[in-house]
PASEBA-1860 file (N, C-alpha, C; in nm, 3 decimals):
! residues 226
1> XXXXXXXX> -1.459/1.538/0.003/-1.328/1.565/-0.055/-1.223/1.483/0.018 ~ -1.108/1.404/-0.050/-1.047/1.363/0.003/-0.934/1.425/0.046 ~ -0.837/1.402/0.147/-0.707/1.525/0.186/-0.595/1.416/0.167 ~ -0.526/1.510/0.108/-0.345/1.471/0.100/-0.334/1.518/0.272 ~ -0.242/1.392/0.273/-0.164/1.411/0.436/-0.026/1.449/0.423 ~ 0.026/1.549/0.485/0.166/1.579/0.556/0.216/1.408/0.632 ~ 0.330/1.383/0.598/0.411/1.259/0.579/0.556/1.274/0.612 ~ 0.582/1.201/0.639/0.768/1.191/0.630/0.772/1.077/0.500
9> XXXXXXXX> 0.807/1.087/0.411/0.854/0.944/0.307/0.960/0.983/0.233 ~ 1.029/0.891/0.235/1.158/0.828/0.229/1.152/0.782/0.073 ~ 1.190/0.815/-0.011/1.266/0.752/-0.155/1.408/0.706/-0.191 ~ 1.480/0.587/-0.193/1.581/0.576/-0.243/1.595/0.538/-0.373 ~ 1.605/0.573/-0.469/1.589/0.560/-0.644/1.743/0.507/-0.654 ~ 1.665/0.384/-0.723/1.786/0.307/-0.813/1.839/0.332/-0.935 ~ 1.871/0.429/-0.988/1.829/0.444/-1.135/1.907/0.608/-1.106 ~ 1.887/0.668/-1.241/1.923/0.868/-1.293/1.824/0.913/-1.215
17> XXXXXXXX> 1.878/1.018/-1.150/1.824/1.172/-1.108/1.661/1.169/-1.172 ~ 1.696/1.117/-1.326/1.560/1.209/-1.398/1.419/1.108/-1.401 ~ 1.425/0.971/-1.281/1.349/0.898/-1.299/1.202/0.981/-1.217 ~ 1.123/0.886/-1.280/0.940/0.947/-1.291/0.881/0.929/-1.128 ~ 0.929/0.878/-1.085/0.840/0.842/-0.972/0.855/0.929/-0.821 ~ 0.784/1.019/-0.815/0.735/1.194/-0.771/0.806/1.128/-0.595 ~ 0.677/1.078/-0.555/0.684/1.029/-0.400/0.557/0.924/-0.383 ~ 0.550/0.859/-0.219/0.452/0.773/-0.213/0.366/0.863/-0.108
25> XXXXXXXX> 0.242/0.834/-0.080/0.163/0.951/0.017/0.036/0.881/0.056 ~ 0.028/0.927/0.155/-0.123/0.871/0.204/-0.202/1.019/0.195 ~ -0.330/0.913/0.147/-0.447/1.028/0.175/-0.596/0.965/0.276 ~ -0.622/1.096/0.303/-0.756/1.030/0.441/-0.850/1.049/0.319 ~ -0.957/0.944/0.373/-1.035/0.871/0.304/-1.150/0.941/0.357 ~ -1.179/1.008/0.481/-1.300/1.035/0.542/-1.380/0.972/0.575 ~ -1.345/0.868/0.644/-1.455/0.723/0.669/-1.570/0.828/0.761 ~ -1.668/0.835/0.768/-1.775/0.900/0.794/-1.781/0.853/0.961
33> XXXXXXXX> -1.760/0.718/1.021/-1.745/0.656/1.083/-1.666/0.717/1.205 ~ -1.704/0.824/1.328/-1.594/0.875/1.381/-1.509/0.824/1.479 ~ -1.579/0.663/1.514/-1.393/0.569/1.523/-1.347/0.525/1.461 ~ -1.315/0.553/1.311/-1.272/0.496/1.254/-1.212/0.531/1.158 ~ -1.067/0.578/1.087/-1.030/0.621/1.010/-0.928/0.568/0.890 ~ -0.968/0.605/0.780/-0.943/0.547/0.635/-0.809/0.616/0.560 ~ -0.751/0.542/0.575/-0.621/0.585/0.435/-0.626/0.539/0.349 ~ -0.570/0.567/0.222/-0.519/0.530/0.073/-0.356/0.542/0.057
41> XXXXXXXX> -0.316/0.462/0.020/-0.152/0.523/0.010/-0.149/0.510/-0.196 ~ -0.070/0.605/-0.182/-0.018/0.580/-0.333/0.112/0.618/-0.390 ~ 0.146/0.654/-0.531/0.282/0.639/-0.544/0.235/0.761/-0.667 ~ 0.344/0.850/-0.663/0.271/0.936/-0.817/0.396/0.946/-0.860 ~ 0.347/0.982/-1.040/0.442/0.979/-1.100/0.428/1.116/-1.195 ~ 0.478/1.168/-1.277/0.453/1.276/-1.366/0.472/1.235/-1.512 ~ 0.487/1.102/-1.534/0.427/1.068/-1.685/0.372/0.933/-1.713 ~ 0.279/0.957/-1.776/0.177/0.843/-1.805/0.224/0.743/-1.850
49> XXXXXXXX> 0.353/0.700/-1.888/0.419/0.581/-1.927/0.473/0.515/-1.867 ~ 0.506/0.585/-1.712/0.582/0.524/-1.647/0.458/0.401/-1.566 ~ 0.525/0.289/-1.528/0.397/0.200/-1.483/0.481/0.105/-1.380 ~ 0.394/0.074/-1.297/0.443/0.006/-1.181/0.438/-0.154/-1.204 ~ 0.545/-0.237/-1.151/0.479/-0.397/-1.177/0.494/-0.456/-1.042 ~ 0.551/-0.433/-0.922/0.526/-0.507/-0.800/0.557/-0.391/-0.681 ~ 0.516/-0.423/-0.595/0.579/-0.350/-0.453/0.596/-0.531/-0.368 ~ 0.684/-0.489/-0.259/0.765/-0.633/-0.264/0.868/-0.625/-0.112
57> XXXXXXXX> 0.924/-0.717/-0.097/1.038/-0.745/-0.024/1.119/-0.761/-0.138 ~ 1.227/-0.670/-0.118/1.354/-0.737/-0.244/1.477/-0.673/-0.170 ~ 1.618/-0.760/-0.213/1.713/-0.777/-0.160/1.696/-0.729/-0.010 ~ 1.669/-0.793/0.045/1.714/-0.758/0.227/1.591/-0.689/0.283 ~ 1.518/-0.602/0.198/1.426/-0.516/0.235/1.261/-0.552/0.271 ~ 1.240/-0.571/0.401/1.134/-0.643/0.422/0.998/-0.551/0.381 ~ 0.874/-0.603/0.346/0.722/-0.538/0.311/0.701/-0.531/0.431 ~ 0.651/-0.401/0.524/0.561/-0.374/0.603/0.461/-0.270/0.616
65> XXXXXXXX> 0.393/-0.310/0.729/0.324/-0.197/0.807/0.275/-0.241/0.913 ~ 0.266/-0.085/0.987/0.219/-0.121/1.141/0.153/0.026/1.172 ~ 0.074/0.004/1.306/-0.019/0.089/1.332/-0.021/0.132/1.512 ~ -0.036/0.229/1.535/-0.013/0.284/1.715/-0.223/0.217/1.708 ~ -0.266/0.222/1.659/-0.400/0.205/1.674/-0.442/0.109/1.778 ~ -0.462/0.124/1.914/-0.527/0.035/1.988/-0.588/-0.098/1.978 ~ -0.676/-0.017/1.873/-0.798/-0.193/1.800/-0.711/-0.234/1.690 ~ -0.604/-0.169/1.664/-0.600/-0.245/1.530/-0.679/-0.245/1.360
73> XXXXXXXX> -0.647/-0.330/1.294/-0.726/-0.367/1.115/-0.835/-0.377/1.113 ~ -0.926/-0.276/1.055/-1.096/-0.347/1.031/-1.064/-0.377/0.876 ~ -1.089/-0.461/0.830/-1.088/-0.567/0.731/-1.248/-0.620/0.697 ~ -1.378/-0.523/0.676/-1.516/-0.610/0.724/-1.519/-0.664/0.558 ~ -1.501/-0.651/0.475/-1.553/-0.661/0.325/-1.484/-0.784/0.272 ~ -1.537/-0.853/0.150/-1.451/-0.926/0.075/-1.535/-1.002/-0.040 ~ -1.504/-0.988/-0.172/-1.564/-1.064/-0.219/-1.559/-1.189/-0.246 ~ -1.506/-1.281/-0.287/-1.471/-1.392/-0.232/-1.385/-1.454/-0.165
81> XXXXXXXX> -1.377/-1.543/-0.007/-1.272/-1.576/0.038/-1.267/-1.712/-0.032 ~ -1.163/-1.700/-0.094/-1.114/-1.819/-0.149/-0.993/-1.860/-0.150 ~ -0.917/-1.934/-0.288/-0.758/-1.929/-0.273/-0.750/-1.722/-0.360 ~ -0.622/-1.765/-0.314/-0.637/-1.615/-0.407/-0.640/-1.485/-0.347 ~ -0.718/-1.482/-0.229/-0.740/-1.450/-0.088/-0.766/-1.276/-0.150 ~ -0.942/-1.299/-0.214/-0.990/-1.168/-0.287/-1.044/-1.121/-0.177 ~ -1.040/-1.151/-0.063/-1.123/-1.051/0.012/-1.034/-0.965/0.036 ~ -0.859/-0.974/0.009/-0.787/-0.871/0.053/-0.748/-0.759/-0.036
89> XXXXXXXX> -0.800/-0.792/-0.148/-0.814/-0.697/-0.273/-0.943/-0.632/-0.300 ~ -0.978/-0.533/-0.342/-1.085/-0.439/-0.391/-1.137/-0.461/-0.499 ~ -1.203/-0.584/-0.480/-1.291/-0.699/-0.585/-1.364/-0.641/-0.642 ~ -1.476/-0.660/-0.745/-1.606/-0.643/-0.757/-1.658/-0.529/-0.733 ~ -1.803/-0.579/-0.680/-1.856/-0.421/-0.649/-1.921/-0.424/-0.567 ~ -1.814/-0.429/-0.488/-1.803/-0.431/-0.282/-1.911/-0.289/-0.221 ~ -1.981/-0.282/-0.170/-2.011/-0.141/-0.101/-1.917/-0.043/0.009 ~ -1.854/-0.164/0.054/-1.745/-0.075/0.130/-1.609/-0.061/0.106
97> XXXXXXXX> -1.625/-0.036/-0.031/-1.456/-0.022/-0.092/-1.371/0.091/-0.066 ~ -1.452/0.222/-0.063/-1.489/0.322/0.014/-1.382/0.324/0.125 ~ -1.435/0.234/0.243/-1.405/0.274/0.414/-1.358/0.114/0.445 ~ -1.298/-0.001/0.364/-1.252/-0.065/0.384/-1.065/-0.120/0.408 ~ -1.007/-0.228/0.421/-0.936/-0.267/0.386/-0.850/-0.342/0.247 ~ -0.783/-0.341/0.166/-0.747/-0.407/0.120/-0.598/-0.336/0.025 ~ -0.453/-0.470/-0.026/-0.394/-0.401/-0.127/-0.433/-0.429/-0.259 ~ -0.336/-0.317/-0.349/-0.392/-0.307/-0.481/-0.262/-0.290/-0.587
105> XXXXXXXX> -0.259/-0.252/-0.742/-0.185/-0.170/-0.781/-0.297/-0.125/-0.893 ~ -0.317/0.018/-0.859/-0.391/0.094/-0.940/-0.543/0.031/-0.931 ~ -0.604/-0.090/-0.936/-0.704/-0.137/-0.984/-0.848/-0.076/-0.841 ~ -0.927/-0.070/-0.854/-1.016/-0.035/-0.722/-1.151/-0.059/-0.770 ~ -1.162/-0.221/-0.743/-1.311/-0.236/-0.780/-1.307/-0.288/-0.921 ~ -1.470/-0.341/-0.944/-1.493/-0.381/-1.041/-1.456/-0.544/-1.081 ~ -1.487/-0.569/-1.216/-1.442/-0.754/-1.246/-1.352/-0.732/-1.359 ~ -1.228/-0.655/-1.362/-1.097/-0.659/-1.440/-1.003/-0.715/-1.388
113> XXXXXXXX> -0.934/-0.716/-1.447/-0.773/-0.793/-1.422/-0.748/-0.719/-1.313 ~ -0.681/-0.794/-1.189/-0.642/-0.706/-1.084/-0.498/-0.785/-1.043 ~ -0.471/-0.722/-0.944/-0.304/-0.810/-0.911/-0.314/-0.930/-0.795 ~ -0.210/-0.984/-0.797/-0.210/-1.087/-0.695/-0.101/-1.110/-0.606 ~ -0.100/-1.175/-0.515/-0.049/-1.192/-0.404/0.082/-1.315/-0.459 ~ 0.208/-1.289/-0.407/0.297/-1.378/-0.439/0.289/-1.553/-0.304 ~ 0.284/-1.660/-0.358/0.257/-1.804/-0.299/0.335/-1.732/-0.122 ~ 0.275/-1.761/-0.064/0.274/-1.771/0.056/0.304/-1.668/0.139
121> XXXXXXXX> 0.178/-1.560/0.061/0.201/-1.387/0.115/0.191/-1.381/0.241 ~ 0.309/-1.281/0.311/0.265/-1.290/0.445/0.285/-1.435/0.531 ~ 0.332/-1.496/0.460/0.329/-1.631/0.578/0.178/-1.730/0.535 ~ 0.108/-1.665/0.500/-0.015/-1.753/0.474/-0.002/-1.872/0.334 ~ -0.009/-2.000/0.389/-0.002/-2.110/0.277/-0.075/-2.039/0.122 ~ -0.058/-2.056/0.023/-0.068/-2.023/-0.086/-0.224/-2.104/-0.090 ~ -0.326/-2.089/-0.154/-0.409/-2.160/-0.152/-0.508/-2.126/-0.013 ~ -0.455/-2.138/0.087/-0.591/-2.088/0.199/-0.674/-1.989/0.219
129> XXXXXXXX> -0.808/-2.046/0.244/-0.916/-2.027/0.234/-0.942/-1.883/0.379 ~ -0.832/-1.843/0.363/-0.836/-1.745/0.517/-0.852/-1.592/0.430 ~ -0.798/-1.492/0.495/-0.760/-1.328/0.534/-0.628/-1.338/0.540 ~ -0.593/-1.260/0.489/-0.421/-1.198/0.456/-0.426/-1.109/0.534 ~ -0.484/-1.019/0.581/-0.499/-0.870/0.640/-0.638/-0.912/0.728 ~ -0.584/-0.941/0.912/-0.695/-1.014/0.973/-0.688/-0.884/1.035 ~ -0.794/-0.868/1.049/-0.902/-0.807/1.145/-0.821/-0.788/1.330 ~ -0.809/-0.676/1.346/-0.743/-0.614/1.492/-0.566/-0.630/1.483
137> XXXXXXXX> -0.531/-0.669/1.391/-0.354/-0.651/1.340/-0.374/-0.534/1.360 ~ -0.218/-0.535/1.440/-0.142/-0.361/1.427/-0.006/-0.380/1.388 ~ 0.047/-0.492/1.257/0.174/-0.475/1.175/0.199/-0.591/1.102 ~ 0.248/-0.614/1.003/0.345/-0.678/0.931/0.451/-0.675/0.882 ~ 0.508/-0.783/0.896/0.659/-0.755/0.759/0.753/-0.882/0.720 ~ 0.725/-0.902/0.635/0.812/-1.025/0.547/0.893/-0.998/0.494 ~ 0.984/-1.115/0.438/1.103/-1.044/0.365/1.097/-1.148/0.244 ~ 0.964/-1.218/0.253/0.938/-1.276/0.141/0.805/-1.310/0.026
145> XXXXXXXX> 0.745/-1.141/0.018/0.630/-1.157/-0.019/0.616/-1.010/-0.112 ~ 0.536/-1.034/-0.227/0.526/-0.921/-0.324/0.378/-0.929/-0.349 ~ 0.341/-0.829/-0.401/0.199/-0.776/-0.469/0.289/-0.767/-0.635 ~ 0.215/-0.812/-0.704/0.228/-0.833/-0.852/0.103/-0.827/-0.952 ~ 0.145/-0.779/-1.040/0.045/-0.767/-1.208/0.102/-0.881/-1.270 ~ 0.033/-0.988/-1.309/0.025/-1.101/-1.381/0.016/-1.022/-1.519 ~ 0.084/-1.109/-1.582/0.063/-1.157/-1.812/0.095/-1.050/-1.836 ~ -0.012/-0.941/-1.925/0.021/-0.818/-1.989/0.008/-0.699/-1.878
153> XXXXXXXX> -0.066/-0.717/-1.797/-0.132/-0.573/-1.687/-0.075/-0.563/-1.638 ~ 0.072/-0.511/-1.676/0.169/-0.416/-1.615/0.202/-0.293/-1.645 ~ 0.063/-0.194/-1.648/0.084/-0.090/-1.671/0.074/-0.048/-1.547 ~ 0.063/0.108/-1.546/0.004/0.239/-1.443/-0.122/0.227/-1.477 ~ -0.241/0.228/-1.360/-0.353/0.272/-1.361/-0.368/0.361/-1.300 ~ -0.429/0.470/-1.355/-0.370/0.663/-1.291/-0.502/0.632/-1.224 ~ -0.498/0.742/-1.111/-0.615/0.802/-1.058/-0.688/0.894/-1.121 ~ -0.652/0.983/-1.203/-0.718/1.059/-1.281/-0.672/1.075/-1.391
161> XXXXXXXX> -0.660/1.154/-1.520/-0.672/1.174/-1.663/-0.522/1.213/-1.674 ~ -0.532/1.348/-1.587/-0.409/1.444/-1.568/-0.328/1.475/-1.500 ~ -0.206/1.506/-1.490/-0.087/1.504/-1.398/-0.159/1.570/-1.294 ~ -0.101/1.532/-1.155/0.028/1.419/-1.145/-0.085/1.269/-1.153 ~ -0.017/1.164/-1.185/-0.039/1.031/-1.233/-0.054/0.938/-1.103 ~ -0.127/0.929/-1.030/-0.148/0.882/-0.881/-0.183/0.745/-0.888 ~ -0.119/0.634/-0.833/-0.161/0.494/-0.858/-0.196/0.451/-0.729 ~ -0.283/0.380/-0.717/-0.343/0.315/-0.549/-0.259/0.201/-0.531
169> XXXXXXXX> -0.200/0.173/-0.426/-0.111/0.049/-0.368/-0.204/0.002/-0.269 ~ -0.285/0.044/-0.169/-0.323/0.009/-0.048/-0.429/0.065/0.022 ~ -0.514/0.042/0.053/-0.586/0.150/0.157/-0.609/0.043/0.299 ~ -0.590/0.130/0.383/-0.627/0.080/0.562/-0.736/0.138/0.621 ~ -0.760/0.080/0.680/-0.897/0.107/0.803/-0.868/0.059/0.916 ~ -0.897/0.198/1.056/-0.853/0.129/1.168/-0.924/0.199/1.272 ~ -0.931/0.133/1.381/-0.981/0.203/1.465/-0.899/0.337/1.524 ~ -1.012/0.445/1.515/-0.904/0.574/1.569/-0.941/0.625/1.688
177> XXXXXXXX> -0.842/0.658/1.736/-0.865/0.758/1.905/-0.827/0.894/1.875 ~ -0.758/0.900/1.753/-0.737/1.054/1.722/-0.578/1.104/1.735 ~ -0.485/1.014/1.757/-0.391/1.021/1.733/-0.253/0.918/1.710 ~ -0.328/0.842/1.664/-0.254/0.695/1.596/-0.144/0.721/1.482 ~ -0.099/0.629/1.488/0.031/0.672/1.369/0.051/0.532/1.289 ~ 0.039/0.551/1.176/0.085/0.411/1.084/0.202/0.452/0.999 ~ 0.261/0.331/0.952/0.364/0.332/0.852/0.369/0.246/0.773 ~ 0.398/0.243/0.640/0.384/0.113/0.503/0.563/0.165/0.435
185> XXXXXXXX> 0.588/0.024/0.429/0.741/0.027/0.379/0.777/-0.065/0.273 ~ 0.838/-0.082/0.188/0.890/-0.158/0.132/1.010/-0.110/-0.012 ~ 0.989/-0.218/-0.135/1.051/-0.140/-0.261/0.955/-0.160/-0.362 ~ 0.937/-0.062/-0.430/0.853/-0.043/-0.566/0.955/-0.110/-0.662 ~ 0.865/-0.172/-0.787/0.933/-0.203/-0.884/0.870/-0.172/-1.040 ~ 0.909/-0.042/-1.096/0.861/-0.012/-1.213/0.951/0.069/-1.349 ~ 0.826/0.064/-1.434/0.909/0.129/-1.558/0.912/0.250/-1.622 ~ 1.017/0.291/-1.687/0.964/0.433/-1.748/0.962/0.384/-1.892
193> XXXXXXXX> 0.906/0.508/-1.955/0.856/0.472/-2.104/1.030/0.390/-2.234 ~ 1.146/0.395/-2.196/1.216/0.297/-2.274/1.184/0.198/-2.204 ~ 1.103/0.131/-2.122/1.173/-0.027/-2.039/1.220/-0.041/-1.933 ~ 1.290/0.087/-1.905/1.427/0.060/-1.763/1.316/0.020/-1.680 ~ 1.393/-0.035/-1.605/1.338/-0.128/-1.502/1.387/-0.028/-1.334 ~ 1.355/-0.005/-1.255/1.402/0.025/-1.117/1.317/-0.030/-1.025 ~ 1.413/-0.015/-0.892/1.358/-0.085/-0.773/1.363/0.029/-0.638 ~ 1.241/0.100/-0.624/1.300/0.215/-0.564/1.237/0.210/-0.401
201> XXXXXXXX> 1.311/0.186/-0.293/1.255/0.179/-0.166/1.153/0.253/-0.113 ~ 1.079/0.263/-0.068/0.988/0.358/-0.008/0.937/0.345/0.151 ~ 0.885/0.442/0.214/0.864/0.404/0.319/0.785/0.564/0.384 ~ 0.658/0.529/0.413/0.571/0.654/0.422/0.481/0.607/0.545 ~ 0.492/0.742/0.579/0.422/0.760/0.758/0.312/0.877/0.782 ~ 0.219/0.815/0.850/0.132/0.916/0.932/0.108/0.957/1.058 ~ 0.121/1.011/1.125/0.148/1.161/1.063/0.311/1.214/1.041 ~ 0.364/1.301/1.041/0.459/1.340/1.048/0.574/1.311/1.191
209> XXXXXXXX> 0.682/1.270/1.132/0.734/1.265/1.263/0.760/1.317/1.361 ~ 0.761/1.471/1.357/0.735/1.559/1.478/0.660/1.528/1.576 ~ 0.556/1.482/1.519/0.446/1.463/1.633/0.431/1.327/1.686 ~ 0.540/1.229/1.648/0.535/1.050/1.659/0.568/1.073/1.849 ~ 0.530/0.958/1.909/0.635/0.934/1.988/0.740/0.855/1.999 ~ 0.807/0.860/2.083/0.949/0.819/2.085/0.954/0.671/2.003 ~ 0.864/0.610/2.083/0.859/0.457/2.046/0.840/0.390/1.930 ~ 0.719/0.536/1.816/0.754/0.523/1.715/0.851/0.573/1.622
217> XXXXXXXX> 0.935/0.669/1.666/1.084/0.687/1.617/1.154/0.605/1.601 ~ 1.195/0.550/1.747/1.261/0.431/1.778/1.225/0.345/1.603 ~ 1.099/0.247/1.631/1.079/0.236/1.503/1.119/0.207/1.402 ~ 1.086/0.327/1.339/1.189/0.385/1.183/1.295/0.364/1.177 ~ 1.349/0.399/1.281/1.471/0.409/1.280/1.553/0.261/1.234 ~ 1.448/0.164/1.366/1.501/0.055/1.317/1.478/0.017/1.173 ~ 1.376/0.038/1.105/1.347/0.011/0.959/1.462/0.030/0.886 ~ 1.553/0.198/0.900/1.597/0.222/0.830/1.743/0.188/0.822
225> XX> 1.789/0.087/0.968/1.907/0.041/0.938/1.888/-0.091/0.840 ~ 1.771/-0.145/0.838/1.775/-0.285/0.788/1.835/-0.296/0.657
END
């Protein structure tokens, strides 16, 4: 069974009171592995029309994440490293899609349309033959890089049938000691069923901040003047 985690996350909605998009949340993955522990982050919504088209750096607001984790990113999987840089996406039909690394929007697995990385994600030349998400990282953050749905596949891909409407952005893998703390930040960019368009900030943490230390307060904090 997988568990919803207790979080601090942060929504600033661009848009009416009555827009769709619930909160963003991580859930533990249960990597079986007991140094090693698995998140999913996602974004839910409460109607099936509403659909996501990028998470991003936009106006001023840089894409990150970072991790208290000692070792850092396990990143072991990928199906092809190529341009395109699919090993950082949840390709094919990986065996460790499961207890791995990679981002997403909605898609997990399989040979469908999936999303892509905007030219020179992260700093990495557009075209290289590398890892976007290397192996023992504990953070990122650009202020010039998006995850995007190419042509028509800009819908919501739900996690399940029925409310609430849960879309996958990301999952991490890291080495754990048992009390590590990560955080993923940026702005969502999606639609509700007329079209409207919003750009709504987000920024979600594990565990709760009660229990952070200072240093990761400190932190946030800085995030949240930016």
């Amino acid at each position: 069974m997988k568990t919803a985690l207790a979080l601090a996350c942060s929504l600033a909605l661009a848009g009416p009171a009555c827009a769709e998009l619930v909160n963003v949340f991580w859930t533990d993955m249960e990597n079986p592995d007991p140094q090693r522990r698995t998140y999913r982050l996602f974004a839910r919504f409460n109607d099936a029309w509403d659909r996501i088209s990028a998470y991003a750096s936009i106006g001023g607001r840089p894409l990150y994440w970072s991790t208290s984790a000692p070792g850092g990113l396990i990143n072991d999987d990928g199906y092809w490293e190529g341009p395109g840089h699919l090993n950082d996406l949840p390709y094919g039909n990986l065996p460790n899609i499961e207890q791995d690394t990679w981002l997403t929007i909605g898609y997990v697995g399989g040979f469908s349309d999936f999303p892509v990385f905007s030219p020179g994600f992260l700093g990495v030349p557009d075209g290289e033959n590398v890892k976007v998400l290397v192996d023992g990282m504990t953070s990122f953050s650009d202020d010039d890089s998006a995850v995007y749905l190419a042509g028509n596949q800009n819908w919501v891909h739900c996690w399940d049938d029925e409310d609430p409407y849960d879309v996958a952005l990301a999952q991490f893998t890291i080495e754990s000691s048992g009390d590590e703390w990560m955080e993923m930040g940026g702005v969502l960019q999606w639609h509700d069923f007329d079209g409207e368009s919003y750009h709504t900030e987000f920024h979600a943490v594990i565990p709760a901040p009660g229990v952070l230390p200072a240093a990761a307060l400190a932190l946030f904090a800085r995030r949240r003047r930016r």
